[in-house]
Structure formats: C-alpha cells, structure tokens
C-alpha positions in Angstrom: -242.5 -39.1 6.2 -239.6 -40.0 7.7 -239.9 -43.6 9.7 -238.7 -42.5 12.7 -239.9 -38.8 13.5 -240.1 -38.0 17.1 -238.5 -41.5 18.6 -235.6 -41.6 20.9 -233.2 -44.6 20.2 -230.5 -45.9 22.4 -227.7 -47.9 20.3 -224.5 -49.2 21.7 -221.4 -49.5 20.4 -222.1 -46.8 18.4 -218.8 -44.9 17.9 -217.9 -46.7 14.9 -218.7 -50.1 12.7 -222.5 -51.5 12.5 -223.5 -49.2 15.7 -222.6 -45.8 14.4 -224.3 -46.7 11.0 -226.9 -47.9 12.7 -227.6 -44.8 14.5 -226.7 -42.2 11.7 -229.2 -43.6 9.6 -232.1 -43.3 12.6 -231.2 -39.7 12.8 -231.9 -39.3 9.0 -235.1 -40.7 9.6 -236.0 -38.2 12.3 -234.6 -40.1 15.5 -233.0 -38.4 18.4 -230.1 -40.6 19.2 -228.1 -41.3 21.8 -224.5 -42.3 20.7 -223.2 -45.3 23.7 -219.9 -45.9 23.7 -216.4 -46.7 25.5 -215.0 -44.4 22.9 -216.2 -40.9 23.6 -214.1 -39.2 21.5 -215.4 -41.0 18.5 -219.2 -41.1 20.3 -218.7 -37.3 20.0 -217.6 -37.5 16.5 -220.3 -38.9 15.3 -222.8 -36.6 17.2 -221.2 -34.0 15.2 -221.2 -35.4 11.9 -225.8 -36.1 12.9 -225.7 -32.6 14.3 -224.2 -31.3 10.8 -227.0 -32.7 8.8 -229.8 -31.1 11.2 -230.1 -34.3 13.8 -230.2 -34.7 17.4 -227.6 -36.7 19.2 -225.9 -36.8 22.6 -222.7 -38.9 23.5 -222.6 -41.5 26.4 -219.7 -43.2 27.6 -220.9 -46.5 28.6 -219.5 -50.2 29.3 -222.2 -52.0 29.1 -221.2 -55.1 31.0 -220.7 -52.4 34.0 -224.5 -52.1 36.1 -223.6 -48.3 36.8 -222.9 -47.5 33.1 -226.0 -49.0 32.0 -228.2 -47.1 34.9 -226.3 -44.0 33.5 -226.5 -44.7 30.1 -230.9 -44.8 29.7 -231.1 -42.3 32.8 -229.1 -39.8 30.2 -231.8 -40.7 27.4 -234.7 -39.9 29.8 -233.1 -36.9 31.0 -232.1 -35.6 27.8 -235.1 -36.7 25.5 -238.0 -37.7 28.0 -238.0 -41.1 26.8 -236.5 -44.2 25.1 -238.4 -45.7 22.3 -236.1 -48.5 20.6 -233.1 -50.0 21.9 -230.4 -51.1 19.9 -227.9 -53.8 21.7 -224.8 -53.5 19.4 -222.1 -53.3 21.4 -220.2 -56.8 21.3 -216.2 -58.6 20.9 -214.8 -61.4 19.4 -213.2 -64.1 21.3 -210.0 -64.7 19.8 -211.2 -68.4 18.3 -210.5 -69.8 21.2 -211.8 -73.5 21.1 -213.6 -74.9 24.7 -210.2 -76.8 25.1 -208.2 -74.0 25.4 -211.1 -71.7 26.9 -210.2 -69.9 30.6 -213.0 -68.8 32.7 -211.5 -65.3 32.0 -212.4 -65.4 28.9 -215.5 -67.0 29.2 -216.9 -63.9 31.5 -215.6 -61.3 29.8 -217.2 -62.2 26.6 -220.4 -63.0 27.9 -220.2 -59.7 30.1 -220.5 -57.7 27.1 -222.1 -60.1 24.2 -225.0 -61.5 26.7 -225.1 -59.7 30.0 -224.7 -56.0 28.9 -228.2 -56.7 26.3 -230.2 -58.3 29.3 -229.1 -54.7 31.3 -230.3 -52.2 28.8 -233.1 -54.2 28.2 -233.7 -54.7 31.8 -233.8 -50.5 32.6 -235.8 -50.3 29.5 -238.5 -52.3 29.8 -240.2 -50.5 33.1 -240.8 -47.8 30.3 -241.7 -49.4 27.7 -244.6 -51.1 30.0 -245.8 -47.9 30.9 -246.7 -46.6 27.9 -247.4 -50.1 26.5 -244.8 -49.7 23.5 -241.6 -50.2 22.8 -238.6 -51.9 20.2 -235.5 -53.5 21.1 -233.0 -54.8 18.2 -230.1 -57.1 19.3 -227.5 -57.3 16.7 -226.8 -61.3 17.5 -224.6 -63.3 14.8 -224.2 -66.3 12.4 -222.4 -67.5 15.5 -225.8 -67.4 17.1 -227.3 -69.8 14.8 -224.4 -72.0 14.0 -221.3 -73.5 15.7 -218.4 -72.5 14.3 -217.9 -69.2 13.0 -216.3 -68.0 16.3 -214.2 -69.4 19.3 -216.8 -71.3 22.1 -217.5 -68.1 24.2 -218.4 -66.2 21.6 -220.3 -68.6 19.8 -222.2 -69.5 23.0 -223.1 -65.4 24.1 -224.5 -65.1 20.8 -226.7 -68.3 21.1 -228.0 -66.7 24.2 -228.5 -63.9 22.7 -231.0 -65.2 20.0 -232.9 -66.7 23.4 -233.1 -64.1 25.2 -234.2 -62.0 22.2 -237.3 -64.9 21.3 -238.4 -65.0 25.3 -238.3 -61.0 25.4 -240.2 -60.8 22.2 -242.8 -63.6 23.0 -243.4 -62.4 27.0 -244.0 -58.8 26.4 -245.3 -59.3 22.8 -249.3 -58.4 24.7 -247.5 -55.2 26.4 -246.8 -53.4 22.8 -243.5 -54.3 22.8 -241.3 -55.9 20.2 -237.6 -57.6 20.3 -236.0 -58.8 17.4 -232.3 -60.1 16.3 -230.0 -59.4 13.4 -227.5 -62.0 12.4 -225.1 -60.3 10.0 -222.4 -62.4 8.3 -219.0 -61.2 8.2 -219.5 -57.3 7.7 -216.7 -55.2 7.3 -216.2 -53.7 11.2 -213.7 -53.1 13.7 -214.7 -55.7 15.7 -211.2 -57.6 14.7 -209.8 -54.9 16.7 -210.9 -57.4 19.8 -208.7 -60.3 18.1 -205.8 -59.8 19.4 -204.3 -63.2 19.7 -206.1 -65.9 17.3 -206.1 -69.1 18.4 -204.7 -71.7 15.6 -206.5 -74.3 16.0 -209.7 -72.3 16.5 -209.2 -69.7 13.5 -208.6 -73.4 11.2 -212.0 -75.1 12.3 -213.7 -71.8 12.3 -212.1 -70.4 8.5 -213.7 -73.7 6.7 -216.5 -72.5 5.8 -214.8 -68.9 4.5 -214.8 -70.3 1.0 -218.4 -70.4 0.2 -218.9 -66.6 1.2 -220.4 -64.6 -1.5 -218.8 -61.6 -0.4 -218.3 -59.6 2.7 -221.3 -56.9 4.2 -221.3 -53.2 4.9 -222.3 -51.6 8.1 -224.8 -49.3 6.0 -226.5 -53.0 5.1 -226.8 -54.1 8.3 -228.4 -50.7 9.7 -231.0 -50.9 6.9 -232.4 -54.0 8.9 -232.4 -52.5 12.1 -234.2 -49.7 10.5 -236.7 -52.0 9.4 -237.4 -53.9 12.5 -237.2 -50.5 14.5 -239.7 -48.8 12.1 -243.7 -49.4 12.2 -243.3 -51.2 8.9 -242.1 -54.4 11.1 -244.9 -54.3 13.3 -245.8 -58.0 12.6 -242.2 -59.5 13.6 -241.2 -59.8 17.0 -238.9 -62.2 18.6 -237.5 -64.0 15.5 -233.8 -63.3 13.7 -233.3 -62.0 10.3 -230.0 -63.1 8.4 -228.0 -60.9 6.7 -225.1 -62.6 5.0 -225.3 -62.1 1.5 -226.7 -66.2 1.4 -224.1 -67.2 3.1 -225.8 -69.3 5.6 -228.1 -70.9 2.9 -225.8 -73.5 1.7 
C-alpha cells in the first residue's frame, strides 16, 4: 500500500530542487499535493508532470516570508483538499557567505524572512488543524549549517540553527496532541539554491570552502525526498523533534 494514500501535503519551494522531488515522490505514494512556489510556471510544471502519472496536485504561488501568502497558501489546501496532513518547509536561500563583519541588517532579515520566519508561518496556520483532529507531520528541510558553523555566511548559518530549535520545541510541545516535527540536514545536494548566490563573499566562501575536501560526494534531491518520505510516513511514528543527516558522512569526521 502506498505510504501515503489519502493525505494532503503542503511543500514549499516546490517548483524545482529538493521541494519538487520532495513532492513528486508524495504523490507516487498516493498524496494529494500542493505545489508552493514563487515560480508558478514551474509550480504548474510539475502539477503536470504528478497529473500525467495519475496524481493529484494544485499550484500555489506563495512567498513564504509574506503573512498573506502563507494565509493563502494552506486556505488553498483546505479549500481544495479538505485538509492538510504534513507540512513540508522547504523553501529557503543562501546568503552569499557573507561573514558577521561584513553582514547588513538587510541581509540579515531577508534571510531569516524566508529560512526561519516563513517555517514558523506555515506551521503557525497549520497547527490549529492539526489540534483538531489530534494528528499531524511537519518536516523542515534545515541544513549542515544548522548543526555547524561554517558551511554558510552568518545569516544563513544562524536561520538554520533556529530552525533546528524551533523544529525540537514544536516536536516536543505538541508531541501529546498527535503531532510530529522533524528536521532534515542535507549536505551539499545538487539544487538551484546557488541561483541565490549572487555575489559570494571572499572571505566568507574561503573560511566556509575548508572543509569541501573531506566530502564524499555531492546528494541528489531524489535522496533527500526519501527522508522526508520517511519521517512524513507512519513508519517514523517514533521520531519527533530530532534531525536526521543526510550528507553522504560528511559531517562524521
């Protein structure tokens, strides 16, 4: 049986990268999905390619550091579907390597707006429903920058920290309502999240590229949505607010 039949999942950033495998595998176990992204056109790509293999999908276009967009964005799932059953925070962007020296408050909120704040939204307008019916799963895809201090410029690093807080204080505090939250740390996956470095910082991208060498190799975003498939299936019923690596061992030397 499939390990999903009959849920509704929520994944941001899901036009493309670790979000869009994410949520093409949920609809091939028996999801209905609901594609969130800035990208529409693409969201709506890949609701096509789920609809072609018999799935259910709808397209959102939503920034998840905007209040409205989020609002919209599980209002849509309710409407459409009834319900939402696991959320999946994806949607994130790098930081440029920018070291705390050269760091402007700019940057700072902008990165946080998306990394940190836009999770503790959807998780926000989710959890009222998951209280009611006293179940509920929410996956934040987090970072080695989450659990470490320099694989990322200082904003980033720091949102993703939070992140891996807020995912252990959701997890533990509604843990007696039926309701799980986990983390995924990937390593360095192959994404389009370097789209969002723009400008590299020198001295940042130096400090942060030391530890490149001792990589075993680099992820795929079909990897990574294995994970999340896991901790969004009954088969992880026993884990809740705790992290899983997955970087290849990277992390273990």
């Amino acid at each position: 049986m499939m390990k999903l039949f009959g849920k509704v999942a929520v994944v941001t950033g899901a036009a493309s990268g670790m979000g869009k495998a994410i949520a093409e595998l949920f609809a091939e176990e028996g999801a209905k999905v609901i594609i969130s992204d800035l990208n529409l056109e693409n969201a709506n790509k890949v609701v096509q390619g789920i609809e072609a293999k018999g799935g259910r999908a709808i397209a959102v276009a939503a920034n998840v550091a905007v209040e409205e967009d989020v609002q919209r964005l599980i209002d849509s799932c309710v409407n459409e579907f009834g319900t939402v059953d696991i959320l999946v925070n994806n949607a994130g962007i790098m930081d440029n390597f920018v070291p705390a020296g050269d760091l402007t408050d700019e940057l700072w909120e902008k990165v946080f707006a998306v990394n940190t704040t836009g999770p503790m939204r959807t998780t926000r307008k989710v959890l009222p429903i998951f209280t009611e019916k006293k179940e509920g799963v929410i996956v934040n895809i987090a970072s080695n920058g989450g659990l470490f201090g320099s694989r990322a410029g200082a904003a980033y690093t720091a949102s993703k920290h939070a992140v891996i807080g807020f995912t252990k204080n959701v997890g533990f505090q509604y843990a007696k309502l039926g309701i799980r939250c986990n983390a995924i740390a990937p390593g360095a996956v192959k994404t389009n999240i370097s789209a969002s470095i723009t400008e590299p910082n020198p001295f940042g991208v130096e400090r942060a590229s030391s530890g490149m060498g001792i990589n075993p190799r680099l992820g795929e975003s079909e990897e990574i949505a294995k994970v999340a498939l896991f901790l969004a299936s009954n088969e992880s019923s026993f884990v809740n607010g705790t992290t899983i690596v997955a970087d290849a061992g990277w992390t273990s030397y």
